[in-house]
N, C-alpha and C positions, 0 to 999 in steps of 0.2 A: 504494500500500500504506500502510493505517496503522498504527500499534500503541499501543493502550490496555491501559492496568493498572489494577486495581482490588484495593485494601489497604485491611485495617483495622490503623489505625496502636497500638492501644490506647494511645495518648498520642502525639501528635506532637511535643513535645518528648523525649522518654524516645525515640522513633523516632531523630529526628536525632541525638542521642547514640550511637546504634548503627549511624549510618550510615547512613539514608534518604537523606539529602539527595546522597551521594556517588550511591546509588545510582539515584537520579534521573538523573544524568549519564550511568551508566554505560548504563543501560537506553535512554536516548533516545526515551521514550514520546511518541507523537505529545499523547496527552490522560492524565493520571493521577487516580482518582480515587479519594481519602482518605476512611474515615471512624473514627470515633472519636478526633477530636482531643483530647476531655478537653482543652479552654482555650478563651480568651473571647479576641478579638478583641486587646483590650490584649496578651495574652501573645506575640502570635504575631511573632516578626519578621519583618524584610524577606525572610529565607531561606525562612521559612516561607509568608510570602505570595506570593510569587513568585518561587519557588526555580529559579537558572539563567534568570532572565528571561523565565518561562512566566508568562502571564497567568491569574492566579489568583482563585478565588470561595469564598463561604466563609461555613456558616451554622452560627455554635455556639452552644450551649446558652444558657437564661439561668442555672441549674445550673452555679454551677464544677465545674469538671473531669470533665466530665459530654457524655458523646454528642459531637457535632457531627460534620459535613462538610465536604467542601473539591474544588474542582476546577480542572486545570492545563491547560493546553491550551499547545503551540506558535501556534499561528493563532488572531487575536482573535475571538471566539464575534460574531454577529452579534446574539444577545439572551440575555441571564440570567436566568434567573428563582429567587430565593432563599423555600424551602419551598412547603409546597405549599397553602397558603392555609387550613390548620386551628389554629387556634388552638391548640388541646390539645397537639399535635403538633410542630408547627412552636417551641412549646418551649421540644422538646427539640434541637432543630438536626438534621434527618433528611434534609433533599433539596436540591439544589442542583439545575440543569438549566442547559445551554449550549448553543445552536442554532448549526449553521453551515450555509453552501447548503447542503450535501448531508445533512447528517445533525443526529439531535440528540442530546447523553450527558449521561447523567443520575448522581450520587453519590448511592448512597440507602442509610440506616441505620436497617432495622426492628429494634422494640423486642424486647431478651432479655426473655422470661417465668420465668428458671432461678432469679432470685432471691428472688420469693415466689409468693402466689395473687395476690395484686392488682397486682402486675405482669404475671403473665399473661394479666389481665384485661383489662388496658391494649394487650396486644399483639394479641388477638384483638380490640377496640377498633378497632386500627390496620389488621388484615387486611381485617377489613369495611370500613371505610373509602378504603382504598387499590385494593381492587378495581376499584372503577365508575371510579375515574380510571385504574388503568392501562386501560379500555375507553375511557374519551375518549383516551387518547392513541392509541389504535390508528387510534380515528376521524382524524386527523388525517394519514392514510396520507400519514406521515415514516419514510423509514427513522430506525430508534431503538436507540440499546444503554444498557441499563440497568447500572451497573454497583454494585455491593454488596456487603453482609455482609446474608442476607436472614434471618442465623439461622435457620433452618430446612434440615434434612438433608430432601431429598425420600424417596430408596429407602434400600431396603439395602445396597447398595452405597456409598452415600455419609457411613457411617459404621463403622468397625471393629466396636463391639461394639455392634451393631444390638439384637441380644433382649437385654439388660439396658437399652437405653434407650427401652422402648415404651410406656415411660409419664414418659417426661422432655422437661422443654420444648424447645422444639428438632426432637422424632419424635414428637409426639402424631401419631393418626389427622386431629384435625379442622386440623392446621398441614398431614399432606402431603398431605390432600387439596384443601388452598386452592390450594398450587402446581401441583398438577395441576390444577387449574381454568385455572390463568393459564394455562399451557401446552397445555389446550385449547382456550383463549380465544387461541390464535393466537398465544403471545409464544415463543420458540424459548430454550430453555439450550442456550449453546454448548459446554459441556466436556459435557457427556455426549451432546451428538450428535456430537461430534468423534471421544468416546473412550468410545462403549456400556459399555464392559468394565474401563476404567480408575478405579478409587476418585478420585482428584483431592483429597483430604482437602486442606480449608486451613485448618483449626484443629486446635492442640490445649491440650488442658487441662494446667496448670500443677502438675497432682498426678502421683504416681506414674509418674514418666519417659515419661508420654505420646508427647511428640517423638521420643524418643531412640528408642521403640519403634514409630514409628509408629501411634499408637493414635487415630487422628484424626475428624476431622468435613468433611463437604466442605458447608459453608452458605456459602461467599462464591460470588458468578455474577454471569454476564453475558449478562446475556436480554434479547434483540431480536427486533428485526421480521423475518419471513421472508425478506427484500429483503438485507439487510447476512448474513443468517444463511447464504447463499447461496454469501458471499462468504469466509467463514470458512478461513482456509488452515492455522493450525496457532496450539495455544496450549500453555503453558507455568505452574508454580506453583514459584515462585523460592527455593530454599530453600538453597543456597548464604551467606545470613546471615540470623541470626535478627533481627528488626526489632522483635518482636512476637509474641504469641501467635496472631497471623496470618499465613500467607506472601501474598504479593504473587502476583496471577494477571493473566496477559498473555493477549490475544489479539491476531492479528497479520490482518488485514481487505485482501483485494484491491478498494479502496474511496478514495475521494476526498473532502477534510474539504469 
């Protein structure tokens, strides 16, 4: 059995201030993977590098305080690969990936389009782009778990007040019909095959007591290959302490690193 978590930290220091790092302990995640560090390499301590003596990877921004990812694992990965070889992209600090025998898991931070036009041009940019390679990886028939903030709500469901956001970035038509692409293209979301009928919201918005009301967005996932998806026994969305304007989602894998 293993268990992988996937958080966005909206600042990994401002995180371990509130706790992450305990929570890392408490969790005992086989692989954790982070994104939105907001910090450069120089910032990050030894806790944050290799927090609990998990072997840690880590691709930030050139952008202070800006994007990045990070990935932990108990068992030394057998190859790393830091970004995904786009310059434009790569940045901004979006992919980290760690193979081991049996499997490979990837920390991936696609771009928010919420804060102008030319950011969401950039993130439609990245979909097109990111497609044809999540197809090379499939070719590579590896079991795979993708884990992320993909910013993007696929259905209705997966966000509270759905018809007021059908023209916001995040629930455009041409974002959920990218993930439905992938999703036809063979890559499996494990919280809504787990839980058809369950919201799973793991964000919410910082205005108007969003949390408190539950008024959420469910854009963070973990999508894999039909092999580990198989394997899938039960997942969770940590909210027990706030870390972040994100909760932390676990999936627990009848599966071997």
């Amino acid at each position: 059995m293993i268990k992988i978590t996937s958080a966005n930290l909206n600042g990994i220091r401002s995180a371990y201030k509130k706790g992450f790092l305990n929570y890392i302990e408490k969790s005992n995640a086989d692989i954790i993977c982070v994104q939105e560090l907001k910090a450069q390499e120089s910032d990050l301590d030894s806790d944050m590098k290799n927090p609990h003596g998990m072997h840690g990877f880590w691709h930030c921004a050139q952008k202070r305080g800006y994007s990045g990812v990070a990935l932990y694992s108990k068992q030394e990965p057998e190859n790393v690969q830091i970004g995904l070889g786009l310059p434009e992209f790569d940045d901004e600090g979006r992919f980290v990936r760690a193979d081991f025998p049996n499997l490979c898991v990837m920390s991936l931070y696609l771009p928010s389009g919420s804060s102008s036009d030319e950011r969401q041009q950039v993130k439609f940019a990245f979909l097109d782009a990111f497609f044809p390679i999540l197809q090379q990886l499939k070719n590579e028939n590896r079991p795979m778990v993708i884990c992320g903030d993909w910013n993007i709500a696929h259905q209705n469901i997966d966000l509270k007040n759905w018809k007021g956001n059908l023209k916001s970035s995040g629930f455009l038509p041409e974002e959920r019909d990218w993930i439905s692409q992938v999703i036809d293209s063979g890559w499996v979301d494990i919280w809504r095959t787990l839980y058809p009928e369950i919201a799973g919201y793991t964000w919410w918005s910082n205005r108007g007591q969003a949390y408190a009301k539950d008024v959420g967005w469910r854009i963070d996932y973990q999508m894999t290959t039909p092999d580990i998806a198989q394997t899938a026994q039960h997942a969770e969305i940590y909210k027990d302490e706030k870390f972040s304007d994100h909760a932390p989602l676990t999936v627990h894998y009848d599966w071997k690193l």
